[in-house]
VOMARVEX-144815 format. One line per 2 residues: number of its first residue (from 0); their letters; for each residue x negated, y negated, z of C-alpha. Coordinates in pm, 1 decimal, decimal comma. Layout:
! residues N
NUM) A) X:Y:Z; ...
This chain:
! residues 452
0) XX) -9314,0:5356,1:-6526,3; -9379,6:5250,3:-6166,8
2) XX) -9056,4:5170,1:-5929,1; -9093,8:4911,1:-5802,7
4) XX) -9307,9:4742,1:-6071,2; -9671,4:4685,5:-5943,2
6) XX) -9737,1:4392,1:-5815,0; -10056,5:4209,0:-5958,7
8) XX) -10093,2:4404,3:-6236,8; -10066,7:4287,5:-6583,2
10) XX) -9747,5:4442,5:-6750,1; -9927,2:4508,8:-7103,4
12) XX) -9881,2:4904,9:-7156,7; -10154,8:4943,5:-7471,1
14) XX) -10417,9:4909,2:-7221,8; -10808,3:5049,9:-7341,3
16) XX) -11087,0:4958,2:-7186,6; -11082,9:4581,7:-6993,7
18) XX) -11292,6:4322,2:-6899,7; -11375,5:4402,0:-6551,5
20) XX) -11365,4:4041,3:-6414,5; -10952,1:4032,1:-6522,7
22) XX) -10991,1:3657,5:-6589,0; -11211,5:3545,1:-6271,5
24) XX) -11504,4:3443,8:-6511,7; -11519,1:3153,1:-6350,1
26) XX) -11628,4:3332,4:-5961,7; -11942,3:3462,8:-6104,3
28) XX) -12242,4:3250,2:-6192,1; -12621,3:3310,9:-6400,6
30) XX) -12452,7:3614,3:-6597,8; -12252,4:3572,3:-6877,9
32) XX) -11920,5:3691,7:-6714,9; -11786,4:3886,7:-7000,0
34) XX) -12066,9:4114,3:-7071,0; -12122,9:4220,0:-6638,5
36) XX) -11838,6:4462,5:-6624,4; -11645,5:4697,1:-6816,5
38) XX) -11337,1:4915,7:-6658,5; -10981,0:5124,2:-6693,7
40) XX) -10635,5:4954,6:-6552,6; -10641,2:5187,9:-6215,7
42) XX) -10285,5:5306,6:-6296,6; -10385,9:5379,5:-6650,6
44) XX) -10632,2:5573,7:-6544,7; -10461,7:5761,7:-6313,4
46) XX) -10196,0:5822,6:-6555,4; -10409,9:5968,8:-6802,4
48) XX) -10577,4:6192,0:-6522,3; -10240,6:6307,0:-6444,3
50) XX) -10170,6:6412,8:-6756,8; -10502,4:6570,9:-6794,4
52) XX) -10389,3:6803,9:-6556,8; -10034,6:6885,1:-6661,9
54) XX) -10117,1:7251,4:-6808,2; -10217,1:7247,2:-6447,2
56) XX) -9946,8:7129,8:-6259,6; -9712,2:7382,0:-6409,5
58) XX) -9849,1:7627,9:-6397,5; -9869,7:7612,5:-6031,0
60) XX) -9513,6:7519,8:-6002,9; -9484,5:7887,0:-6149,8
62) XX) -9741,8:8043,9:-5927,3; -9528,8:7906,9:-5645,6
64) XX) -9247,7:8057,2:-5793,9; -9080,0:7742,8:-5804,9
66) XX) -8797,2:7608,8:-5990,7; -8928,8:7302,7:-6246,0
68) XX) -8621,5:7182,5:-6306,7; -8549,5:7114,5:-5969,2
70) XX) -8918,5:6984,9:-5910,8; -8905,1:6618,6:-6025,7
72) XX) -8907,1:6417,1:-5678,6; -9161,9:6467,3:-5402,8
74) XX) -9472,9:6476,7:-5573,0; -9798,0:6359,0:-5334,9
76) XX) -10146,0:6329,0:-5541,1; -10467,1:6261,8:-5298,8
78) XX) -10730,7:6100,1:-5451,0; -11095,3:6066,8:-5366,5
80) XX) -11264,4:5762,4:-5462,1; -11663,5:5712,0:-5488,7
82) XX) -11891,9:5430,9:-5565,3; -12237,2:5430,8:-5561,0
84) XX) -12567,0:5169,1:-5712,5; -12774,0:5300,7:-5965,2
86) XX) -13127,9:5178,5:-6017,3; -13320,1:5069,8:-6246,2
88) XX) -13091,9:5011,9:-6552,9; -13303,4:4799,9:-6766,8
90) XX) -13329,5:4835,2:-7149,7; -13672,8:4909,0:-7199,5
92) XX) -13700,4:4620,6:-7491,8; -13336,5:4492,6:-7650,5
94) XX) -13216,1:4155,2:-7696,6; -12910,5:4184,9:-7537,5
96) XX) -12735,4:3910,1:-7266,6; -12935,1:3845,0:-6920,8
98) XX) -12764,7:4098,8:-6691,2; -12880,9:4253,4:-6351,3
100) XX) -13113,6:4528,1:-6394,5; -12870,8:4728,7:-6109,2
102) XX) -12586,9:4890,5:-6183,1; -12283,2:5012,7:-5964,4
104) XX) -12068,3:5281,3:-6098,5; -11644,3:5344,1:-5936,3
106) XX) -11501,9:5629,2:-6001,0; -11187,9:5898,2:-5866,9
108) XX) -11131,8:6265,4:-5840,3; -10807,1:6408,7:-5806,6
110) XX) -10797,0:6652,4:-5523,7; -10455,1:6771,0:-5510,7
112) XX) -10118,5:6784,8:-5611,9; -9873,7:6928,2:-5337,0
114) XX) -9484,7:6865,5:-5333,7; -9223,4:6858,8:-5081,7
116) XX) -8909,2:7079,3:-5125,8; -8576,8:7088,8:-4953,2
118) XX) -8523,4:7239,2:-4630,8; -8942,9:7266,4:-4601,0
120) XX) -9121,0:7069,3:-4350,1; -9452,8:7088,6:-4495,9
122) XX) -9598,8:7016,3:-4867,0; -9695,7:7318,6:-5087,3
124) XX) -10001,3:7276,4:-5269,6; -9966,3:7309,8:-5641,1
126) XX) -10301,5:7187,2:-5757,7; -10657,3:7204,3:-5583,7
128) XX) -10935,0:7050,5:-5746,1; -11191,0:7371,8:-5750,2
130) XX) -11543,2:7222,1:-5825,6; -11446,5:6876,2:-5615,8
132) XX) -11819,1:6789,1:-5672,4; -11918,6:6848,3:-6007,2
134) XX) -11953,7:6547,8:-6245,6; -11665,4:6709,6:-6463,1
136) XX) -11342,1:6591,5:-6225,4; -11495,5:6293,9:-6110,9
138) XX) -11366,3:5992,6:-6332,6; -11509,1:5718,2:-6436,9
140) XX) -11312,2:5333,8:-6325,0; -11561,2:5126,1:-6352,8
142) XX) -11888,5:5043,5:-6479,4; -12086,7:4718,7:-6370,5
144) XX) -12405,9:4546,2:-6409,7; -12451,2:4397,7:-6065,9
146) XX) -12670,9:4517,0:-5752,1; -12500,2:4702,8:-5490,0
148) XX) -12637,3:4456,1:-5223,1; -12471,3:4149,0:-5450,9
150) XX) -12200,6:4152,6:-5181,1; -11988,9:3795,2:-5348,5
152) XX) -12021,0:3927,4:-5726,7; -11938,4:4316,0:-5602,0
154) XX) -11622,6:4156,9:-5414,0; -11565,5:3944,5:-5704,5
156) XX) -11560,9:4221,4:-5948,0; -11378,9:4480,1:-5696,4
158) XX) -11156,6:4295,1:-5597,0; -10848,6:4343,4:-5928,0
160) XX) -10963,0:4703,6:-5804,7; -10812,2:4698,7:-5447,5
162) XX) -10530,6:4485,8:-5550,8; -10428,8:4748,0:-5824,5
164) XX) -10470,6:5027,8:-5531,9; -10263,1:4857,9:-5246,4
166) XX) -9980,1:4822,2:-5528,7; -9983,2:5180,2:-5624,7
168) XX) -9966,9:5276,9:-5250,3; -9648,4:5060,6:-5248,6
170) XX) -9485,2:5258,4:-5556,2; -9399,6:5544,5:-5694,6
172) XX) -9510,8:5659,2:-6072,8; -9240,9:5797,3:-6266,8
174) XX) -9395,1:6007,5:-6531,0; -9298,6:6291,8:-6802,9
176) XX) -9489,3:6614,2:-6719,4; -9392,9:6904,9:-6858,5
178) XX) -9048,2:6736,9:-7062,4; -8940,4:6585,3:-6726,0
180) XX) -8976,9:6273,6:-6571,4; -9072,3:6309,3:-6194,8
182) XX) -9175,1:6094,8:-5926,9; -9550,8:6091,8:-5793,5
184) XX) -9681,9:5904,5:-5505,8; -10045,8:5818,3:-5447,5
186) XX) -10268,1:5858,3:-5124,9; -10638,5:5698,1:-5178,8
188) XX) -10958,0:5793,3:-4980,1; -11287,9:5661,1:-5034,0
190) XX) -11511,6:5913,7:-4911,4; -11793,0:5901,3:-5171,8
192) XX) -12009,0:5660,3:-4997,0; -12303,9:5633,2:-4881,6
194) XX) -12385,6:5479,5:-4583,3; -12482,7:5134,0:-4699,9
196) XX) -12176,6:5106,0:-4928,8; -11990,6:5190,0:-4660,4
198) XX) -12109,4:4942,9:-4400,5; -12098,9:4686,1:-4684,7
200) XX) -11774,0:4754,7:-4800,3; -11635,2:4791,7:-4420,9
202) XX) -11833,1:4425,1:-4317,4; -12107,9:4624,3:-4076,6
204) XX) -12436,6:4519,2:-4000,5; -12680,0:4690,5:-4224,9
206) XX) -12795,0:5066,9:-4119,9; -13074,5:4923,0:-3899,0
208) XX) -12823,6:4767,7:-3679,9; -12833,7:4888,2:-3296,3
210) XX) -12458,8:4970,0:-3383,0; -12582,2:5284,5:-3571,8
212) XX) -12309,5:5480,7:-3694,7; -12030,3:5406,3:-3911,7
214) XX) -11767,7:5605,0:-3726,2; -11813,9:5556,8:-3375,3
216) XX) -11891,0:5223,9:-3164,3; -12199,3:5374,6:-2962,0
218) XX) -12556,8:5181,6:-3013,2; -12866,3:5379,6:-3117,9
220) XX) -13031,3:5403,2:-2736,2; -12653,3:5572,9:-2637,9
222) XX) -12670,0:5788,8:-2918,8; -13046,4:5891,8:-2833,3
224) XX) -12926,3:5946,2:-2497,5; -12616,1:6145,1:-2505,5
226) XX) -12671,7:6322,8:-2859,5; -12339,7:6494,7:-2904,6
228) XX) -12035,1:6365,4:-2719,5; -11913,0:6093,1:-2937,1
230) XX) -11560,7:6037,9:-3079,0; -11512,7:5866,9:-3405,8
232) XX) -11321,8:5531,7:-3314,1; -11349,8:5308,4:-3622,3
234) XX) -11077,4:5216,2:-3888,2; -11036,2:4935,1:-4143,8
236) XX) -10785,1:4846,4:-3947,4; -10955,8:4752,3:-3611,5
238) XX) -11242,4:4679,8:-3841,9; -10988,9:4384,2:-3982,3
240) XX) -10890,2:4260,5:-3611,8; -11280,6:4270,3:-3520,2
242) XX) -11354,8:4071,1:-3807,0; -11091,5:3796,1:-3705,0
244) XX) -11249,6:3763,0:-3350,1; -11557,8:3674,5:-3466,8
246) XX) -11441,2:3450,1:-3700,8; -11245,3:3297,9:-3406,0
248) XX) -11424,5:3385,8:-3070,4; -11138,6:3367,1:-2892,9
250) XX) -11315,3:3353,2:-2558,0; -11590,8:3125,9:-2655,2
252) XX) -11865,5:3353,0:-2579,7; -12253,2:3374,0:-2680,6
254) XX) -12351,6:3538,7:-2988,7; -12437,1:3791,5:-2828,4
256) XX) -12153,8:3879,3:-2591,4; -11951,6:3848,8:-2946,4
258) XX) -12109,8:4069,2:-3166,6; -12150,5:4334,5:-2817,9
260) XX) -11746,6:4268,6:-2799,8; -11712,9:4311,0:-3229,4
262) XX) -11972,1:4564,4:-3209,6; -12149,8:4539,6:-3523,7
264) XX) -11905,6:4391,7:-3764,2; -12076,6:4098,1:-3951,6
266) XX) -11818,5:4037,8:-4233,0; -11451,5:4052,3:-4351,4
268) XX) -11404,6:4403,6:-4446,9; -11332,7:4454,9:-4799,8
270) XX) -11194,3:4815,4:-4909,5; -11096,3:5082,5:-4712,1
272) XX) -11304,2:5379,8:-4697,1; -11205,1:5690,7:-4494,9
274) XX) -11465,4:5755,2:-4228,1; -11623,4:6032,3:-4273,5
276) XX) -11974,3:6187,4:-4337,5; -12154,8:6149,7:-4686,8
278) XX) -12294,3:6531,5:-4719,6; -12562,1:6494,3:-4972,5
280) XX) -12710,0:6185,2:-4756,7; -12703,6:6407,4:-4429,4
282) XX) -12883,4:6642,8:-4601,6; -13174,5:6401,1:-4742,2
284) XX) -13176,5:6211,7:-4425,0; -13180,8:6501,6:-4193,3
286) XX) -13495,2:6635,9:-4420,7; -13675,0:6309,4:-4367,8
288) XX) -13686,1:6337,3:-4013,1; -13751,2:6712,8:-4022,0
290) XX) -14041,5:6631,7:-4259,3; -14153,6:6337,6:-4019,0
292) XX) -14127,5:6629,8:-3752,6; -14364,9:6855,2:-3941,9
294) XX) -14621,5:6583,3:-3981,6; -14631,5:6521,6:-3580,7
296) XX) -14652,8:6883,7:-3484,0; -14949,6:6968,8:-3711,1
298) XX) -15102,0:6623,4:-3545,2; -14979,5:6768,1:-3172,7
300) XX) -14817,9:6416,8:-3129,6; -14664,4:6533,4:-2845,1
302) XX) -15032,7:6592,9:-2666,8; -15128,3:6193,0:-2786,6
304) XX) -15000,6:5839,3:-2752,7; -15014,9:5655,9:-3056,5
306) XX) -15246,3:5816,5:-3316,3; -15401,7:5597,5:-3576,7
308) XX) -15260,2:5541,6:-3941,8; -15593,5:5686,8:-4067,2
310) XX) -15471,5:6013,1:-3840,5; -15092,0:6025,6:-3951,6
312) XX) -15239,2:6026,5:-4311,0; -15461,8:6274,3:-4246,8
314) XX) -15150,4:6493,7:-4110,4; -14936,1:6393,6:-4395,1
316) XX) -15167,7:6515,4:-4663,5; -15228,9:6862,0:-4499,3
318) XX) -14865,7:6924,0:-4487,8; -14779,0:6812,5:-4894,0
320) XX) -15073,7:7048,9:-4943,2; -14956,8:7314,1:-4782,5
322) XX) -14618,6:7263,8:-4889,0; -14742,4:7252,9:-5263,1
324) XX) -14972,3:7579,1:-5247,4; -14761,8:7799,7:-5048,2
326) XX) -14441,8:7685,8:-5209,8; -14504,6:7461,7:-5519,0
328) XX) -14330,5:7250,2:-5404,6; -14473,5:6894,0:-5527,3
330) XX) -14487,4:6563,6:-5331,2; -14230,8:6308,9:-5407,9
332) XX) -14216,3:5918,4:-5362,7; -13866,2:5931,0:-5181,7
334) XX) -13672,5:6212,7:-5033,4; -13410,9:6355,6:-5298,7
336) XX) -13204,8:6653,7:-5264,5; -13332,2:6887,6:-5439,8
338) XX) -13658,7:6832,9:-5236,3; -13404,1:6821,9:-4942,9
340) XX) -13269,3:7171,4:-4968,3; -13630,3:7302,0:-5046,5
342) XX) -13787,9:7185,2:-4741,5; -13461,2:7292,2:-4516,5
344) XX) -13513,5:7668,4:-4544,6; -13679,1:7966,9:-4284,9
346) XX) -13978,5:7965,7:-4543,9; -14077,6:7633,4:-4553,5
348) XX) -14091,3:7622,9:-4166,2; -14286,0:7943,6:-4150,8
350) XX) -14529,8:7763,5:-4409,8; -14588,8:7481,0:-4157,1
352) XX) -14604,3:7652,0:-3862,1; -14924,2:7817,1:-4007,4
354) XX) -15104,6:7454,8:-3978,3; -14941,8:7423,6:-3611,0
356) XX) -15217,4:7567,4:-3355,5; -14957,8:7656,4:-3073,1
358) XX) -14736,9:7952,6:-3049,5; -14502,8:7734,0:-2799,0
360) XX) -14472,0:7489,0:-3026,8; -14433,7:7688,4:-3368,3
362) XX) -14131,8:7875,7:-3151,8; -13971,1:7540,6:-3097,5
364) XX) -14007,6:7390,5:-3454,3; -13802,4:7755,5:-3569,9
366) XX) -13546,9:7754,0:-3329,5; -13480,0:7392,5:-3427,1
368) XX) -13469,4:7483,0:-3810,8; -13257,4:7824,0:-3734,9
370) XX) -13027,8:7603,0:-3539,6; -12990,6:7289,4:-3786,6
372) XX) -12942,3:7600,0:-4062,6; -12644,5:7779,2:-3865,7
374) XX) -12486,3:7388,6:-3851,1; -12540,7:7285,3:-4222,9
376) XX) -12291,7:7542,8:-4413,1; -12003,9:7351,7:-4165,1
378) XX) -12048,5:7009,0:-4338,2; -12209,6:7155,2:-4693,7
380) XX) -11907,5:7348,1:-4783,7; -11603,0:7286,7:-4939,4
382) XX) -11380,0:7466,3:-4714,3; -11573,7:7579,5:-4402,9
384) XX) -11267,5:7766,7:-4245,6; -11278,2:8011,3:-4545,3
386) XX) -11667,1:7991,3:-4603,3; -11820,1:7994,4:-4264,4
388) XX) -11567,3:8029,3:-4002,8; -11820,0:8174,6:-3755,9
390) XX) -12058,5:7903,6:-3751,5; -11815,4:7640,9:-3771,1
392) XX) -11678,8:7830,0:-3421,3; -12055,0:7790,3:-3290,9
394) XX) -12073,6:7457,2:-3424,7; -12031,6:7228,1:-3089,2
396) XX) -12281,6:7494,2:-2922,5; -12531,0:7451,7:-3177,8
398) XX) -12515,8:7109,3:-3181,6; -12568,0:7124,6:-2831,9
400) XX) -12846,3:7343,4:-2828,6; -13031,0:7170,9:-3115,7
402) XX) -12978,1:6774,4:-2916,0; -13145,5:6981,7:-2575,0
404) XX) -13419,3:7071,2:-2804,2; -13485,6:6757,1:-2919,7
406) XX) -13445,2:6615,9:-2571,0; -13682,8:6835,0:-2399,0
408) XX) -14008,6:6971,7:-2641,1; -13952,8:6687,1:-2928,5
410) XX) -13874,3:6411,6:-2607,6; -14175,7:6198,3:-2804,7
412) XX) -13938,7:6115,9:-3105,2; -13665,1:6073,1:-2947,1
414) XX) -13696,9:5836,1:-2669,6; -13430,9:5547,8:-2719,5
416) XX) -13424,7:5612,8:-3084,0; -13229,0:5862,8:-3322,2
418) XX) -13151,4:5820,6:-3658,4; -12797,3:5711,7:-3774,6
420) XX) -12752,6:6079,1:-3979,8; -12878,4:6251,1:-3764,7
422) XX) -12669,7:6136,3:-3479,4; -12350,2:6199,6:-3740,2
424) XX) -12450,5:6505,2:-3773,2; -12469,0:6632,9:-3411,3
426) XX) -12179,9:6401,2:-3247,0; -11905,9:6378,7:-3574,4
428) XX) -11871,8:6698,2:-3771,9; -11647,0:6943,0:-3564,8
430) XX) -11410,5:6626,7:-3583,5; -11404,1:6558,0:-3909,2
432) XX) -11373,0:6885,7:-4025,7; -11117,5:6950,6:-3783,0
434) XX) -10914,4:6629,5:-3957,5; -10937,9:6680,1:-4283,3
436) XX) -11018,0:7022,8:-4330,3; -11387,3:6990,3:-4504,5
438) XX) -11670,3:6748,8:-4524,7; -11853,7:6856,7:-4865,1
440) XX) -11526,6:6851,9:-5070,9; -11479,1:6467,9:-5023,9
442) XX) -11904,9:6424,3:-5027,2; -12045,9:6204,9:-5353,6
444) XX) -12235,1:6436,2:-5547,9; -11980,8:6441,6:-5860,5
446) XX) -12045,5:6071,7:-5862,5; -12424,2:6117,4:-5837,0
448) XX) -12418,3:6363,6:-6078,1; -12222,7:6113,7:-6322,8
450) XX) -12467,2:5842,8:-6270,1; -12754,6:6053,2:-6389,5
């Protein structure tokens, strides 16, 4: 039972699997509407997790040596929420409807369970999700057949979704756990985004946009400039207010004095999402440009202007074959994680420093890897402060120290233009982690994982 009743949700309690569209067929055209989308009543669903995890919850009422009888008010669950496209979903030959060949999948991990007793200021945590990023807590909501970049039929089909949320943040869920009822209340953050479902669900400009980063208002020349001292300055919120000004243009200016004044923000924002970093992006973004690195320093790039595409493919091909030979590690189409973390190691730069004729230079490319390797454990781990304390002290120097680098000896790629993770990555983590207490706990990897 939920006190007060949720508003906009249908009061039917024998509630399976629904129709995701909850009677808006009309809103979406060329598909048949009943066969796009397929999903659980939120509150359902969250029910059922709950109760999943009810061994759970009392047993760490016990561990906490504390009373259950008296436990049945005060009850906080945080939730992280993901969402993410899927490719190519086609059925290789079937007769079913005409649906997009694109999938998008929503889904929610409970984090934790933490109360508040009498007389105690803060919450103690009964319940901490261990594996936060394995495919086993992370819950299916949703399922749907549309492309991620289908803004109107995402919104369309999202939308019972974020009206279902905002009423359970509004409520409280009374529910029997362990023989008595007790009161839960619900805190949602969507953290398992990637960048372009984040600027699309937030109404940004797409990730080419000089407004480069999703958490801070600075363009991509600033960021290029001044690599590190950023602080994050975006909410949903301001977002919303953004949105409304240049709707209205309150001070009738140009289109570009408006979108310099909303910086970047194209469209109503849709859903919250909490900003923060997505780690298993960072890492496959942060290996691009490292691998784009690699390519110009066995070219000396930084010796040339503008070398032909005949040359750069010339470059490219001695790298994958070094890469390959020395450590099998095979060519692929786009960068993927598991390529990602291959190519980020000590060995893999000592590998291409043998193809890089000077010793200045082959010092430079490892101080930058030893530097970007003392910084990754800070936003890869799921509780830095335990796992890595000493480089997440070092972390701001590092940073530091790795932006200089690429300032000075890799000046050539960086003039005017950084790329949006790797600017995260530099200005945003110390922050971040300093807020809410990791990065790679809240990343999307249990959702990837569950899409494969």
């Amino acid at each position: 039972e939920w006190q007060p009743a949720l508003k906009n949700v249908s009061s039917s309690w024998d509630v399976g699997i629904i129709d995701g569209l909850s009677g808006w067929t009309t809103s979406v055209d060329d598909v048949p509407a009943d066969t796009i989308s397929r999903r659980f009543r939120y509150d359902v669903a969250l029910v059922s997790a709950l109760k999943d995890l009810e061994e759970d919850i009392m047993e760490g009422l016990r561990e906490r040596e504390l009373d259950d009888i008296m436990c049945t008010s005060g009850f906080t669950v945080v939730v992280k929420e993901s969402c993410d496209g899927m490719g190519d979903v086609g059925e290789k030959h079937g007769s079913g409807p005409a649906v997009p060949e694109k999938a998008v999948r929503f889904s929610f991990t409970i984090m934790s369970i933490s109360i508040r007793v009498e007389g105690e200021d803060d919450g103690i945590t009964i319940f901490q999700e261990q594996k936060p990023n394995s495919e086993l807590s992370c819950r299916p909501l949703c399922l749907i057949f549309v492309d991620e970049s289908d803004h109107e039929t995402l919104t369309a089909i999202l939308g019972p979704v974020v009206a279902e949320r905002k009423a359970m943040m509004e409520s409280r869920l009374i529910l029997s756990v362990g023989g008595l009822l007790r009161s839960f209340r619900f805190f949602f953050r969507g953290t398992g985004y990637d960048e372009k479902m984040v600027r699309e669900m937030e109404g940004l400009e797409a990730s080419g946009s000089t407004y480069i980063c999703t958490l801070c208002d600075s363009t991509r020349a600033e960021a290029s400039q001044n690599m590190v001292l950023h602080s994050i300055t975006r909410s949903h919120d301001e977002n919303l207010e953004r949105y409304e000004i240049r709707r209205t243009n309150p001070f009738s200016e140009s289109a570009d004095e408006l979108r310099d004044r909303v910086k970047g923000v194209s469209a109503k924002p849709f859903m919250e999402t909490q900003p923060t970093l997505d780690a298993l992006h960072c890492d496959i973004g942060n290996a691009t440009e490292f691998y784009k690195i690699f390519q110009d320093e066995i070219g000396e790039v930084y010796q040339k202007s503008n070398p032909s595409r005949e040359e750069r493919r010339r470059w490219r091909s001695a790298l994958d074959k070094q890469l390959r030979k020395k450590l099998k590690l095979k060519p692929v189409m786009r960068m993927n994680g598991n390529y990602a973390r291959r190519l980020m190691t000590r060995e893999a730069v000592e590998v291409v420093c043998e193809l890089v004729p000077s010793e200045e230079r082959r010092e430079a490319l490892q101080k930058l890897m030893d530097l970007y390797l003392q910084m990754k454990p800070v936003w890869r781990s799921t509780c830095p402060s335990r796992d890595c304390p000493v480089q997440l002290c070092q972390y701001s120097y590092n940073s530091q120290q790795f932006a200089d680098l690429l300032s000075t000896t890799f000046k050539y790629r960086y003039g005017g233009k950084i790329t949006n993770y790797l600017h995260k990555t530099l200005a945003h983590v110390p922050e971040i982690v300093e807020r809410d207490g990791s990065i790679g706990a809240w990343a999307s990897e249990g959702n990837e994982s569950g899409n494969k």
